[in-house]
N, C-alpha and C positions, 0 to 999 in steps of 0.2 A: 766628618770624623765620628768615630763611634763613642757615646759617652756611657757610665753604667751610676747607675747607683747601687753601690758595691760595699761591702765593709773592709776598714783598714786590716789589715793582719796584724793581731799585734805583736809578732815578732818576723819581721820578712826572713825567710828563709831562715830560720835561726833553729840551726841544728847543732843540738849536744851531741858532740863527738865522744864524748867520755862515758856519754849514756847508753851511744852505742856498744864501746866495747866492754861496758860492764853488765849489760841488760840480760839476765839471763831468759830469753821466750821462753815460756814453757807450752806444751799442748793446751793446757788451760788459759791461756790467753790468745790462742789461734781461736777455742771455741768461741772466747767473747767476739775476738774478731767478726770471725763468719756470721755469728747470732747478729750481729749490731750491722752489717753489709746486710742484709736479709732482713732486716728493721723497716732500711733506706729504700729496698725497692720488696716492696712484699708481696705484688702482684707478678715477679717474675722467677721462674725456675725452669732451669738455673739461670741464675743472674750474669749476663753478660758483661764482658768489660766493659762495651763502648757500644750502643747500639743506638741505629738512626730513630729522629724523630720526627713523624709526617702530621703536624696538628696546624697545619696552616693550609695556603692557597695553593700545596702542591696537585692534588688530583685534577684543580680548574685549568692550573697552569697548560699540564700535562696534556690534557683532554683539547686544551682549545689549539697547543702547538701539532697535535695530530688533525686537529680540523681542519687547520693551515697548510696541512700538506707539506709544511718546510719543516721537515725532521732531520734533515742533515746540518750541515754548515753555514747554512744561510737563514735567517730567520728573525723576527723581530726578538724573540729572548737573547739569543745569542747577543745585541747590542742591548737590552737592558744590562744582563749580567753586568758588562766590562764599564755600562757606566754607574752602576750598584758599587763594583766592585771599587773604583775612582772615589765615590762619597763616601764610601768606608773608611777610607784605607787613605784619601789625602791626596794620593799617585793621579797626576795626572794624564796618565795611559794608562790602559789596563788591555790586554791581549788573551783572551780564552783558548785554553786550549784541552784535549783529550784526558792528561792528568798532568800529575804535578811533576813522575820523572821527566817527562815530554816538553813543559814550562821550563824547567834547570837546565836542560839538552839545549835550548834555544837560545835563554838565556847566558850562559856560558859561552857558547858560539860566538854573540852576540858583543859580546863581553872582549873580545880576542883569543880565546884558546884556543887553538889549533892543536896538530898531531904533534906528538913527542915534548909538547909544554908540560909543565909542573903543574898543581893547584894543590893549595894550602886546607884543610880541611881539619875535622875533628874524628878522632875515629868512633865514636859514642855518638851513633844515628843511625838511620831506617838506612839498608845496603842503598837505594835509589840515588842518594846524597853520591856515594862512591862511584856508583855504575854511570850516573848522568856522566860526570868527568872522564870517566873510561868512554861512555860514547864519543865524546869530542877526540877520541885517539892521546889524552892525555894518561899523565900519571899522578896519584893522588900524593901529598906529606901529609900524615897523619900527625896535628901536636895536640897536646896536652885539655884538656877542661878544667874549671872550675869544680871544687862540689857542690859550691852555692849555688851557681846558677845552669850548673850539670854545660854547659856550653863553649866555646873554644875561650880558653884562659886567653886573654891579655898581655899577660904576663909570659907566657909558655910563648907567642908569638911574639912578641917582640926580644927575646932573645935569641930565639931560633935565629932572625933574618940579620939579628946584631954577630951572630957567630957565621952563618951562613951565604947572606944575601950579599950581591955584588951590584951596585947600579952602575948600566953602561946606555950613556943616549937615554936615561929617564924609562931605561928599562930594567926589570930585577932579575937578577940570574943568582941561578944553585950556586956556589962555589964548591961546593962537594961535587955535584953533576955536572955542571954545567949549560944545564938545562934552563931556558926563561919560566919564572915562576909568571904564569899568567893572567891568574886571578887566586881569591880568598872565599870560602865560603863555608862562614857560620850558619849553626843552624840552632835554631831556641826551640831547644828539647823541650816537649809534650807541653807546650805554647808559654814556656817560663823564655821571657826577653835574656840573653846574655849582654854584656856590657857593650854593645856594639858599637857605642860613639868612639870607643878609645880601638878598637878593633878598625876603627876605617879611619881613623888618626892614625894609626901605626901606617894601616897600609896603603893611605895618601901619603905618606914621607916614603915609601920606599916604590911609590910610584905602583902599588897592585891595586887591579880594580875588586872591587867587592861583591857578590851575588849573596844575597840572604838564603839561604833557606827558609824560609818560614811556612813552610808545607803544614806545620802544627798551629802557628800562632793566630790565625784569624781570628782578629778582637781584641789581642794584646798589645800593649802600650809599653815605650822605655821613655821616659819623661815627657809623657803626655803624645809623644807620637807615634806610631804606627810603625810596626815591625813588617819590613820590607822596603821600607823606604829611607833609609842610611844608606844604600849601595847602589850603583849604577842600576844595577836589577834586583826585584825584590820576585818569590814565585808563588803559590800556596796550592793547596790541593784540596780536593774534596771527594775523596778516597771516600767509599761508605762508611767508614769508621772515626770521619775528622766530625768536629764539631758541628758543622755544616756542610751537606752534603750531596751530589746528585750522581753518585752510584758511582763513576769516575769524577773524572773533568779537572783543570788547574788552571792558574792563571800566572802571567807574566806581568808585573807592574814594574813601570820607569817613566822618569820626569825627563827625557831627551826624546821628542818629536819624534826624531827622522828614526831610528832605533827603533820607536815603537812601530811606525808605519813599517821598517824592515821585519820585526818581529811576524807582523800581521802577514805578509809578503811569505815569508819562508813557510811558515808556517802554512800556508794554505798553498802547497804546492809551487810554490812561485809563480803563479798565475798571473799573466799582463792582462788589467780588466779591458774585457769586450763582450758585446753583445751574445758573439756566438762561435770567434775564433778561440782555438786552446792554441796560444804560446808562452810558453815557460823562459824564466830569462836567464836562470839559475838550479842548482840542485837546492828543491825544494822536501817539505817531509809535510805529510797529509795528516796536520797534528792538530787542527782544528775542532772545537766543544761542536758535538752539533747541536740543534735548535732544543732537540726533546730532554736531551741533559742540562740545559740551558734552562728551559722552562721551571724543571724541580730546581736549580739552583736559586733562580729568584724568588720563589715562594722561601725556599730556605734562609736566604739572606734578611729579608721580610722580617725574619722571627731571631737574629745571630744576636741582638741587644738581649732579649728575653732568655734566648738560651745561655749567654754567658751569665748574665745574672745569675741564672739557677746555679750553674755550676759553682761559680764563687761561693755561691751559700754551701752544697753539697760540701766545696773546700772547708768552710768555715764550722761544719760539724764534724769533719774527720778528724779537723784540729785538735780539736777539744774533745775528741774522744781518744786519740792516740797520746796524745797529754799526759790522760789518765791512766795508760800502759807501759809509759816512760818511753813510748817506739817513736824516732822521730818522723814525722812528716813533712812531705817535701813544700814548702809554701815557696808565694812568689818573691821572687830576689826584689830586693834595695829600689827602690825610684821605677817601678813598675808597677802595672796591671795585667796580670795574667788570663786568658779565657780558661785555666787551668783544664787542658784539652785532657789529658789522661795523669791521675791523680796517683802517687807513689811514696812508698815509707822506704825506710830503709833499716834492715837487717843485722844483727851482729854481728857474720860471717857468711860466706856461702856455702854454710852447712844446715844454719837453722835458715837463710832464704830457701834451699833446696826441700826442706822438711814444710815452709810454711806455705809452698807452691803446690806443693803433695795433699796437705792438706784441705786446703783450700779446694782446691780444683774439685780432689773427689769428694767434696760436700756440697758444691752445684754452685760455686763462688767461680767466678772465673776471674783467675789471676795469670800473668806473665811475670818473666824476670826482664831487664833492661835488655836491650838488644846485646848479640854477641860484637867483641869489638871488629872494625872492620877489618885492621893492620891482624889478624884471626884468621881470617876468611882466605881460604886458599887461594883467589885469583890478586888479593893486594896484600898476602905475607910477605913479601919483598918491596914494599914500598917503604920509604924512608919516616922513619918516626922521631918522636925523640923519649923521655923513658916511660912518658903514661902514668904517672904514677898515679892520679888521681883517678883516668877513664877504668882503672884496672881495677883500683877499691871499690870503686862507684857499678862495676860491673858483678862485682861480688856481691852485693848488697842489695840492691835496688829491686821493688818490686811494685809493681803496677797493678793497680785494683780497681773496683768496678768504678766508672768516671760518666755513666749515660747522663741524660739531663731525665731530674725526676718528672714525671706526669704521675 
């Protein structure tokens, strides 16, 4: 398991709502902002949101997996990563694969979802979360978040399935559709843990299995454990932009043997090992990390204690300077550690977000706003929700600033 020596936050997640809607931003506090962003990394212009960092065994890695000739799917990195990724993270499987929608695509499969299934999701995350489940031919329920911990409310689901869910045979079905709700999958927005123990409480009584997202959280802890392993399937990504990274690549973690060995199976074309015959036993998908992403992944992993550290610390000065502008900042939730992957305040409306995005940007700060919500997005506007009240405030507000690890 990953351990940090970290500092307490001393208020988890503790945001004044009243501060919000009275805070007037002025332009004169956008400049402190950018001036004091531009403090933090002074060696860069413009300063990036989230940009990789190569100050480890990456180029050895790299160089000696090209000397090896095995630059594809086979290779000795390829089996360090997945048992890297096992020491991390607790899991005892771990299955590498291309990226992290690729890992949700499998896992969900994996999982039981099939064509014309439900799955329970959040509509406040990266579209990947939504499209993975559209790959399995299912349909998404978009419920509610938290704004504490920005990730699928507890509460927002266990209502839903107490008005909606029908168990028939230890299976849950829509009673609005009719459809089998076939799995659940939270995701711990920009690597803040959501309350997930009571999230797979619920949906162990009602008989749904669970898939993490944790495409963000590599590093992050919910009472001392490891985000991705409360669910049948836990995923993670390493997108160029996540905390650690080899330009793609994801992975699949679960504590059920045969699962994992199937995971490995599909995932590599469903290949029956031999020497030298190709027979397939199944519709497989060529979704295998190869060796040379492989290789910068372990040099990265090598350095994911160090770099979380940083980051915490980066957390623990934006604190205490947005303290001093009355703007809230988003810290990590209640009985958690967060690798605090991408670092976020939150706005008084989405008039001054709009204005401090404007701002910001064209002074060589690179900022975003929170993703648009999914149940938004023209190909899941018809998918069944419930009223959002939170994912919609939370989407008006929310904005995202620079999070790189300093060097």
């Amino acid at each position: 398991m990953v351990t940090f020596n970290a500092f307490q936050c001393i208020s988890n997640i503790a945001i004044s709502y009243k501060a919000i809607m009275t805070n007037k931003t002025s332009s004169n506090s956008f400049s402190q902002i950018i001036d004091f962003i531009k403090s933090l990394y002074p060696n860069e212009n413009p300063v990036p949101l989230h940009a990789p960092r190569f100050t480890g065994n990456e180029r050895k890695y790299v160089v000696d997996a090209i000397n090896s000739t095995f630059v594809s799917s086979v290779g000795r990195y390829v089996d360090r990563f997945e048992e890297m990724i096992c020491e991390i993270t607790g899991a005892k499987y771990a299955i590498a694969t291309v990226n992290g929608t690729c890992a949700l695509h499998i896992a969900l499969k994996l999982a039981g979802v099939q064509p014309g299934d439900e799955v329970i999701t959040q509509p406040l995350s990266f579209v990947a979360t939504a499209n993975s489940i559209a790959h399995c031919g299912a349909r998404s329920i978009f419920l509610d978040v938290e704004r504490e911990t920005l990730g699928l409310d507890p509460t927002a689901l266990k209502s839903f399935l107490q008005s909606h869910a029908r168990i028939r045979e230890n299976t849950c079905y829509n009673k609005t559709t009719g459809k089998r709700i076939a799995a659940c999958v939270p995701m711990h927005t920009f690597g803040h843990p959501c309350r997930i123990d009571e999230i797979a409480e619920i949906c162990n009584h009602y008989h749904i299995p669970i898939v993490e997202d944790s495409a963000e959280s590599l590093g992050s802890l919910y009472k001392g454990k490891h985000t991705g392993t409360f669910g049948q399937f836990g995923i993670y990504s390493f997108n160029g932009n996540k905390t650690v990274t080899c330009g793609g690549g994801g992975a699949i973690v679960t504590n059920n043997e045969a699962l994992a060995k199937k995971a490995k199976h599909i995932t590599t074309t469903a290949k029956v090992p031999h020497p030298y015959e190709y027979v397939h036993d199944m519709t497989g998908y060529n979704y295998r990390l190869p060796n040379l992403n492989a290789a910068l992944a372990c040099a990265q992993l090598e350095q994911l204690n160090t770099f979380v550290e940083n980051k915490r610390e980066l957390a623990r000065r934006y604190q205490e300077f947005f303290e001093t502008l009355d703007i809230p900042f988003i810290n990590e939730p209640v009985n958690t550690q967060s690798n605090y992957w991408l670092n976020a305040v939150i706005m008084p409306n989405r008039e001054t977000r709009d204005e401090f995005l404007k701002a910001t940007n064209e002074a060589g700060v690179m900022t975003r706003p929170i993703w648009r919500l999914m149940n938004k997005l023209e190909m899941y506007k018809d998918c069944q929700t419930d009223a959002l009240e939170n994912a919609q405030w939370l989407e008006d507000r929310v904005v995202n600033i620079p999070s790189s690890v300093r060097i």
